[in-house]
C-alpha positions as CSV (number, residue, x, y, z in Angstrom):
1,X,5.2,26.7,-49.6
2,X,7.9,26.3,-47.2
3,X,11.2,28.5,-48.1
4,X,14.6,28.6,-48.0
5,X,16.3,32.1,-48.0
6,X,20.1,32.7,-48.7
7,X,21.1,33.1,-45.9
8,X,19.0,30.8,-44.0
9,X,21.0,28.5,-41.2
10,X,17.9,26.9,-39.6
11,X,19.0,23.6,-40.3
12,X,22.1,23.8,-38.5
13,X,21.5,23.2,-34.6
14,X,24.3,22.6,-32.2
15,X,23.7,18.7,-30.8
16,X,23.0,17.6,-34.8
17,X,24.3,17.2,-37.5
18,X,21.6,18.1,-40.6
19,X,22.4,18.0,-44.1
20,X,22.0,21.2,-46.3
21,X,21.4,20.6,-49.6
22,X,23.8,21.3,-52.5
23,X,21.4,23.0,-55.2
24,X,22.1,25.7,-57.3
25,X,21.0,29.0,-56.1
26,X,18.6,29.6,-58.5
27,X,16.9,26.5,-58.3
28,X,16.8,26.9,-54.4
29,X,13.2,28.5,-52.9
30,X,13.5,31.5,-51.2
31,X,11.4,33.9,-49.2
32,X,9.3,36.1,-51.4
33,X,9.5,34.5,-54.2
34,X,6.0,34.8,-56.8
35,X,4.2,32.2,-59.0
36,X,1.4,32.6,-61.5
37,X,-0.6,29.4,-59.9
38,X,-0.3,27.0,-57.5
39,X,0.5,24.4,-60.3
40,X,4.1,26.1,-60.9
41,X,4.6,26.3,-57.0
42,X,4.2,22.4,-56.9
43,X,6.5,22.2,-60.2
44,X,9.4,24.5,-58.7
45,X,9.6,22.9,-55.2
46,X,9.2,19.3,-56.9
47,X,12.5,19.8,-59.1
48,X,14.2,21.5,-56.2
49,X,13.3,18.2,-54.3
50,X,14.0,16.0,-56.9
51,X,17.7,18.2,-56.8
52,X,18.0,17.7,-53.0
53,X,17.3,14.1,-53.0
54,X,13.7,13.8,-51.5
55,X,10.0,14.0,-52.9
56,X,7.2,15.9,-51.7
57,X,3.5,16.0,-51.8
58,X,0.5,18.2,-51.5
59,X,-0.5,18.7,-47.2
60,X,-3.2,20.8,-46.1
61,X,-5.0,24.5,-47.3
62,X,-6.3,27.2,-45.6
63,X,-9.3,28.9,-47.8
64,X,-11.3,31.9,-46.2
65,X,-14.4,31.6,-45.3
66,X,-17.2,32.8,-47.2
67,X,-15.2,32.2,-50.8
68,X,-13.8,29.6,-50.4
69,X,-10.7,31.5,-51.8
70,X,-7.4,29.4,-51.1
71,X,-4.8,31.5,-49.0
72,X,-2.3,28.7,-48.1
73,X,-1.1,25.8,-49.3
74,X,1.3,23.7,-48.0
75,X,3.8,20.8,-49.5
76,X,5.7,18.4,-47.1
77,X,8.2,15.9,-47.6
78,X,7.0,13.0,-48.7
79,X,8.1,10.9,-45.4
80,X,6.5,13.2,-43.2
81,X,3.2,11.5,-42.0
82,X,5.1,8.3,-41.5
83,X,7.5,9.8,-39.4
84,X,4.9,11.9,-37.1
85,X,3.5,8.3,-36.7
86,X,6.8,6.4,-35.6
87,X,7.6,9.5,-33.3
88,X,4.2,8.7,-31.9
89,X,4.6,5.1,-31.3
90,X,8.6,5.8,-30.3
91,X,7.2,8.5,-27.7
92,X,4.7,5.8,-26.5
93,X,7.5,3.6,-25.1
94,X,9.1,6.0,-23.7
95,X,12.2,6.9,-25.9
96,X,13.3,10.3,-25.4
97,X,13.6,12.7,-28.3
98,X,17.5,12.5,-28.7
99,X,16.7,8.8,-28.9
100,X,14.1,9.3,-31.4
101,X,16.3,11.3,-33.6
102,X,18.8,8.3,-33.3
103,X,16.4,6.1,-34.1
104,X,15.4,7.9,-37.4
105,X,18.3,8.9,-38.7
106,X,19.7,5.1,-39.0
107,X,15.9,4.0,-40.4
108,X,16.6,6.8,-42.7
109,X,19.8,5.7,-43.9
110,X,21.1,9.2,-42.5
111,X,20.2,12.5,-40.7
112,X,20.0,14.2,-44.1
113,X,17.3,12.3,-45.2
114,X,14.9,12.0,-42.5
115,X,13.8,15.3,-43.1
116,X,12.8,17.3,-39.7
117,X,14.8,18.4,-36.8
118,X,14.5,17.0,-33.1
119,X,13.3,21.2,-32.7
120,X,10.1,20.0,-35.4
121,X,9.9,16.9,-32.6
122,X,8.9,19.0,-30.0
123,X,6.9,21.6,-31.8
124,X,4.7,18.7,-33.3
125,X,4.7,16.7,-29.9
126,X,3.7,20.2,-28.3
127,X,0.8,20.2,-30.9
128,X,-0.4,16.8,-30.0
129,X,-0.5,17.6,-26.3
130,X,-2.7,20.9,-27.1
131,X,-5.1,19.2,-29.3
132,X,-5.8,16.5,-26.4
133,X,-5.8,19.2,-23.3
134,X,-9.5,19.7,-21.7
135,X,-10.3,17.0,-23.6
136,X,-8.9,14.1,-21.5
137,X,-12.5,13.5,-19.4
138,X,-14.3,13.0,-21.9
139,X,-12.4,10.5,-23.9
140,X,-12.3,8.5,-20.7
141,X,-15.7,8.2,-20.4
142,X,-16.0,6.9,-23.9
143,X,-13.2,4.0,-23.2
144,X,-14.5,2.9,-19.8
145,X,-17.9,2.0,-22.2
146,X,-16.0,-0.6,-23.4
147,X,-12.9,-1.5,-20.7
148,X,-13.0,-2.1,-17.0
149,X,-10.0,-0.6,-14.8
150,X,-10.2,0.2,-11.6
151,X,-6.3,1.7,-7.4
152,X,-1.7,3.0,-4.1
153,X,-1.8,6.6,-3.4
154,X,1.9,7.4,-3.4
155,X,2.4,9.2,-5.6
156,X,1.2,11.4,-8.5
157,X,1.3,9.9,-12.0
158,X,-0.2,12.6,-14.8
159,X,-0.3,16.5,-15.3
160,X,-3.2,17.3,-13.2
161,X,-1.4,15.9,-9.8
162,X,-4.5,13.1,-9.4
163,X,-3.3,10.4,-7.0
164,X,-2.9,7.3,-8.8
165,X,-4.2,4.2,-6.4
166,X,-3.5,0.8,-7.4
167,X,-4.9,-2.1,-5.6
168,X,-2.3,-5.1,-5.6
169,X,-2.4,-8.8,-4.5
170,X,-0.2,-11.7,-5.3
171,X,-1.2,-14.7,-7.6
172,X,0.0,-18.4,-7.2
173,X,3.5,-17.6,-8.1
174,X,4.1,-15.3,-5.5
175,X,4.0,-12.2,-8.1
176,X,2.6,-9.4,-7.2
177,X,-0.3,-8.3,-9.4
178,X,-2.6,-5.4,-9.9
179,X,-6.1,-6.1,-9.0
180,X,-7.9,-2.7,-9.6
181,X,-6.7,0.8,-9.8
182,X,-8.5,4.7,-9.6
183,X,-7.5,8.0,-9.9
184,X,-9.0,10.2,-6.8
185,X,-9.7,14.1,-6.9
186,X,-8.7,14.2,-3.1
187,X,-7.6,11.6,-0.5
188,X,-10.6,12.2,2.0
189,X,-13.1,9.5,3.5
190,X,-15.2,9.7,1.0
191,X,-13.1,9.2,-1.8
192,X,-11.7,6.0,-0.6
193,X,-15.4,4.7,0.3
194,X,-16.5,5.1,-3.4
195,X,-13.1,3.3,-4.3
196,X,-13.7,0.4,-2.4
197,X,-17.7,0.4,-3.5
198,X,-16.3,0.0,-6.8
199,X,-14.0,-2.1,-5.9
200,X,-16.4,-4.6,-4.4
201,X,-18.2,-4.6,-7.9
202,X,-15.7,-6.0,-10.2
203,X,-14.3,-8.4,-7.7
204,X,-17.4,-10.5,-6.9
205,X,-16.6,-13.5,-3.9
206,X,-17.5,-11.1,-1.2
207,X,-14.8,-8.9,1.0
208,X,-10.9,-9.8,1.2
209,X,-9.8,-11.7,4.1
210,X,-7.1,-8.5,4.6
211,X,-6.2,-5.5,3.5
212,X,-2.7,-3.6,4.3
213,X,-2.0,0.0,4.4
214,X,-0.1,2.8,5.5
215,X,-1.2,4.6,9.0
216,X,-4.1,7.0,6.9
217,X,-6.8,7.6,9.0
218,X,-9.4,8.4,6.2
219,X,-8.9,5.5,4.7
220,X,-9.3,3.2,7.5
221,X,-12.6,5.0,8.2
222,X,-13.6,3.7,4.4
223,X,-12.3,0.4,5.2
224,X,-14.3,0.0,8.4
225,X,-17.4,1.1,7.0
226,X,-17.0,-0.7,3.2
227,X,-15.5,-3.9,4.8
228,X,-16.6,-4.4,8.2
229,X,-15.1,-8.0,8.2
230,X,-11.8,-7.8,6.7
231,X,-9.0,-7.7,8.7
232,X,-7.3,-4.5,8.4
233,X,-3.6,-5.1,8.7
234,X,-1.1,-1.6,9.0
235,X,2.2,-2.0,6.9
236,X,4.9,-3.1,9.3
237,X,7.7,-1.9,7.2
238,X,6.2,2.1,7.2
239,X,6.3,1.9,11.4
240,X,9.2,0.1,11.7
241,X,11.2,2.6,9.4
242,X,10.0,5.5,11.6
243,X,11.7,3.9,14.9
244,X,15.0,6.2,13.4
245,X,13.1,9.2,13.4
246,X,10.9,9.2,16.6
247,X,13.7,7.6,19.0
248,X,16.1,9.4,20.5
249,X,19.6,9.1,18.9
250,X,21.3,7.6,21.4
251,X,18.8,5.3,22.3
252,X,18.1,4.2,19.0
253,X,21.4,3.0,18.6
254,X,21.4,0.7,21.5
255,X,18.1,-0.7,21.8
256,X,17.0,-0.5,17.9
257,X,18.2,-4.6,17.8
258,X,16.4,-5.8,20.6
259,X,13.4,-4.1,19.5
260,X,14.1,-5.7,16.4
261,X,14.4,-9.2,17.0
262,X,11.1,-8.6,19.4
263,X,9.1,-7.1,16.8
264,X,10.4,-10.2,13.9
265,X,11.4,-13.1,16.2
266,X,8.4,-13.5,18.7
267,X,5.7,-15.6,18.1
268,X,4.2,-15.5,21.6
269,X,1.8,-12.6,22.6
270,X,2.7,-13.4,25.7
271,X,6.4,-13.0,25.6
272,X,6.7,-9.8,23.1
273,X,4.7,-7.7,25.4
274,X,7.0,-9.0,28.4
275,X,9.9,-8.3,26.4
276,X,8.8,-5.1,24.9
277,X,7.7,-3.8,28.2
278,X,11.3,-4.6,29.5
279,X,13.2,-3.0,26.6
280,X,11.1,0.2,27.1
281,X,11.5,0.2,31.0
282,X,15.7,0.1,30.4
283,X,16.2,2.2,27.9
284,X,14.1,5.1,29.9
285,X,11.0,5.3,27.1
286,X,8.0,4.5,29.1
287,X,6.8,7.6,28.5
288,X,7.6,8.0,24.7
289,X,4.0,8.9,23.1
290,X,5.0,7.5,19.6
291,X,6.2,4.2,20.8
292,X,3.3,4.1,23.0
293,X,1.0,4.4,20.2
294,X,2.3,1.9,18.4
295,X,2.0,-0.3,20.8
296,X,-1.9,0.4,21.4
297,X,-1.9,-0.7,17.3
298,X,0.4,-3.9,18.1
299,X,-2.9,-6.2,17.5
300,X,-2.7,-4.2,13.5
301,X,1.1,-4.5,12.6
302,X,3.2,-7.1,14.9
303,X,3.4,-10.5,13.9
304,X,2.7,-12.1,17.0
305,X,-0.9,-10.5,16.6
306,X,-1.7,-11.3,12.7
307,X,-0.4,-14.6,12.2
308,X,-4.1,-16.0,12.4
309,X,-4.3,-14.6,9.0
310,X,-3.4,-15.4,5.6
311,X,-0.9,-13.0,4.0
312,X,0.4,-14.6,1.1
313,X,4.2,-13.7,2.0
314,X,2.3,-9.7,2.2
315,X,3.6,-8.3,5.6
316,X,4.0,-4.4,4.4
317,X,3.5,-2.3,1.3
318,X,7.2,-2.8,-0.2
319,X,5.6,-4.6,-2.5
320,X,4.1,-1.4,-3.3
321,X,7.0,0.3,-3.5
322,X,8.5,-2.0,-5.7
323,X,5.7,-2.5,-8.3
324,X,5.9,1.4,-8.3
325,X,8.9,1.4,-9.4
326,X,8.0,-0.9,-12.1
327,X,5.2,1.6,-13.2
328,X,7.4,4.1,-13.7
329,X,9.6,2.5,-16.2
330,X,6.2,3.1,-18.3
331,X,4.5,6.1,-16.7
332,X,5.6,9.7,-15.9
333,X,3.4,13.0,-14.1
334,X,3.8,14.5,-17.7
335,X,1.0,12.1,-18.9
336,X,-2.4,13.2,-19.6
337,X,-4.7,10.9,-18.5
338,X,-5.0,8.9,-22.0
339,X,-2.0,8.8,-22.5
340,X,-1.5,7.6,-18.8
341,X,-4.1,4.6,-20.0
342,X,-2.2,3.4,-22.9
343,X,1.1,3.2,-21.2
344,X,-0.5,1.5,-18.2
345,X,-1.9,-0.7,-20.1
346,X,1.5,-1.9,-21.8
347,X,2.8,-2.3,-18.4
348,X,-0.2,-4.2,-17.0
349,X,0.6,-6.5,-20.7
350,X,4.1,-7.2,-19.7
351,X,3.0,-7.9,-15.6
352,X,0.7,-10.5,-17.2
353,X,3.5,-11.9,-19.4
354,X,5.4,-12.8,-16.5
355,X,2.5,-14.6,-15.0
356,X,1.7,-16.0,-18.4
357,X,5.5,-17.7,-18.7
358,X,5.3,-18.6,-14.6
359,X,2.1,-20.7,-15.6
360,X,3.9,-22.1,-19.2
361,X,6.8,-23.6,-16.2
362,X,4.8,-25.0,-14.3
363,X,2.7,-27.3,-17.2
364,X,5.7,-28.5,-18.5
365,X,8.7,-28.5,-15.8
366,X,8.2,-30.3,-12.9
367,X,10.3,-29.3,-9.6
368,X,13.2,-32.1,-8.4
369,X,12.7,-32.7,-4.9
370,X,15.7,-32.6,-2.5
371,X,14.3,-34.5,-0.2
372,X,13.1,-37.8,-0.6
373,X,10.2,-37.2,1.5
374,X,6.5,-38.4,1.4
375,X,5.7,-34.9,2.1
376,X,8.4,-33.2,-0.4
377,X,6.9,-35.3,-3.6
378,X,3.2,-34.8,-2.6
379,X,3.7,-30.6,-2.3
380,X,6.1,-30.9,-5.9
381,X,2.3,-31.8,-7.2
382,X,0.3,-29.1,-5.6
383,X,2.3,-25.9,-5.5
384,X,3.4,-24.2,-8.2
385,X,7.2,-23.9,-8.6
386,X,8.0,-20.8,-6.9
387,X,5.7,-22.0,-4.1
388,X,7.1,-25.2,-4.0
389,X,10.9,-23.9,-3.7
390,X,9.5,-21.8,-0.5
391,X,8.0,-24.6,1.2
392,X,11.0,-26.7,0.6
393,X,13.8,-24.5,1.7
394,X,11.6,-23.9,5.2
395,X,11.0,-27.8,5.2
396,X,15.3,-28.6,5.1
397,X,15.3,-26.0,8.0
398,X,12.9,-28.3,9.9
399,X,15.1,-31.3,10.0
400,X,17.1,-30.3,12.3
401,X,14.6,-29.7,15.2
402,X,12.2,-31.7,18.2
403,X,9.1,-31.1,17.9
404,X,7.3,-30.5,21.1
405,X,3.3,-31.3,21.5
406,X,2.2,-27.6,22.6
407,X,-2.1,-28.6,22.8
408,X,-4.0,-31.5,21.5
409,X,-7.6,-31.6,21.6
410,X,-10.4,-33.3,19.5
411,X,-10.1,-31.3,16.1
412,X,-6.2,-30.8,16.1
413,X,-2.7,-31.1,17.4
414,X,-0.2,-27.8,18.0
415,X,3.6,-28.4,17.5
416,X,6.4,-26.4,18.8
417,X,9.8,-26.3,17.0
418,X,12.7,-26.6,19.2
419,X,16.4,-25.9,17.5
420,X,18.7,-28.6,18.0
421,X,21.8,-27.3,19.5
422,X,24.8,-27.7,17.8
């Protein structure tokens, strides 16, 4: 039986505000107090419920061993198993447990009648986590009987520090999606081979055409022995950030545009390495090892070197950084690894929405042209929306340029923009 003493001032904690019953003293349970049978225990704490405005019933017993022989019995307010199953499903989106309590109190109709404190929160949320410790492995292996899910290594997303690696892409909308995901033990060769071996099972249509990463030298190992064909492409936005760091001060601050504008705004192999190779001579780096590594990579990161293939707008792993950022709105390194599942999954749910309302748009709306083009009307048809309003914008900013036959030769022609001058 749960008591009530005198004297008692549980109930009154510092951020809330809980009711204490008005009840009589004598009709109040207190610590100590003896009954004949169980029978008058329910009957006393029923009319002291009844008095304090809430019911109860019968919860659980603990009987010993060999006879059987009850030696507790507890009786809970009627409203607890509902509650422990909205804190559950309020603690599954992420609310926090002042939230919760706020939550509650107005479903309740007021904090005196919900029952618990935000203290028996914690305690029973401390109890759920118990129950599912050393136990997380196993109940994965009984969900991936029935679910496929397979990987960015970033950062750490659950209690046991496992690097979380999604694999991401972007669909016909320009959105960027989550193709497969892993947790790995350890970032090491290996790891990242069996990654991609799984990888290559649910995604059947042979190897990507390009994959982009950070500068990680086991996993380019895995990709070079997994995917000997795809072009491995290194993010241009992790080198270029690094140019602050690795520079001198002084000579960051004068040269950082002009290796800029080299590094975004040339096209030509021939002309970046010209410029490059003067920018470098001026500004005294010559001998600078980082920049000159870099440089032995240019055919991996600068543009002038990977335009020959596809990248769907990808050009760096911000894209990364940004869809972890949506992850996190779901996921925290407090997650056990169910737990982890279920809220990824919600998040994976609302990415597909998006996609789901992107599609909806495009059935039903179709794009106004801007120009009245021959070419404008005939792309409105094939590209999707978001496509579409690309393709435009970088069509208006045609018009205003010559086009200069570069090469012509039996199976196509090469044009040159030249900027009218204004």
């Amino acid at each position: 039986m749960v008591g009530d003493s005198e004297e008692n001032d549980d109930c009154v904690i510092a951020d809330e505000m809980i009711y204490i019953p008005e009840v009589r003293n004598e009709k109040r349970p207190k610590v100590g107090m003896k009954f004949d049978s169980l029978d008058f225990v329910y009957d006393f704490y029923n009319r002291y419920a009844l008095l304090a405005g809430f019911s109860i019933r019968r919860h659980s017993s603990g009987r010993e061993k060999y006879s059987k022989e009850i030696l507790r019995k507890e009786f809970v307010c009627c409203k607890q198993e509902p509650a422990k199953l909205l804190t559950k499903q309020l603690g599954s989106a992420d609310i926090p447990t002042h939230k919760k309590m706020s939550i509650l109190e107005v479903q309740s109709g007021g904090m005196e009648k919900i029952g618990f404190t935000k203290k028996d929160i914690y305690n029973f949320e401390y109890y759920e986590s118990s129950l599912m410790k050393n136990h997380d492995v196993e109940l994965i292996q009984l969900l991936d009987e029935h679910t496929g899910f397979m990987l960015d290594t970033t950062f750490n997303t659950n209690r046991y520090g496992l690097p979380f690696a999604p694999m991401l892409g972007v669909n016909n909308h320009g959105q960027t999606i989550v193709l497969a995901c892993a947790f790995l033990s350890k970032e090491t060769t290996e790891s990242f081979i069996w990654m991609f071996e799984e990888f290559k099972k649910a995604m059947p249509g042979g190897e990507p055409k390009m994959i982009i990463t950070d500068q990680d030298a086991a996993m380019a190992r895995a990709i070079f022995e997994v995917f000997p064909t795809t072009f491995h492409r290194l993010c241009i936005w992790h080198i270029t950030t690094k140019f602050s760091d690795k520079l001198p001060r002084i000579a960051y601050e004068e040269y950082w545009k002009e290796f800029k504008e080299t590094i975004w705004e040339i096209d030509n192999i021939d002309e970046f390495e010209e410029k490059w190779h003067a920018i470098i001579t001026k500004s005294g780096l010559t001998d600078h090892p980082w920049l000159s590594s870099v440089f032995d990579l240019r055919k991996s990161w600068v543009p002038a070197y990977v335009k020959h293939i596809f990248a769907a707008g990808m050009s760096s792993s911000q894209r990364a950084e940004g869809s972890h950022a949506f992850f996190k709105q779901y996921i925290s390194r407090r997650n056990s690894l169910m737990d982890f599942i279920t809220r990824f999954q919600r998040a994976l749910s609302h990415q597909r929405q998006k996609e789901l309302l992107a599609d909806h748009i495009d059935a039903f709306e179709k794009p106004q042209c801007a120009l009245l083009l021959t070419m404008d009307k005939q792309m409105a048809e094939i590209y999707t929306k978001a496509m579409f309003q690309k393709f435009e914008q970088e069509l208006m900013q045609s018009l205003p340029c010559f086009m200069e036959l570069k090469m012509d030769d039996a199976s196509k022609a090469i044009y040159k923009d030249i900027p009218v001058k204004q």
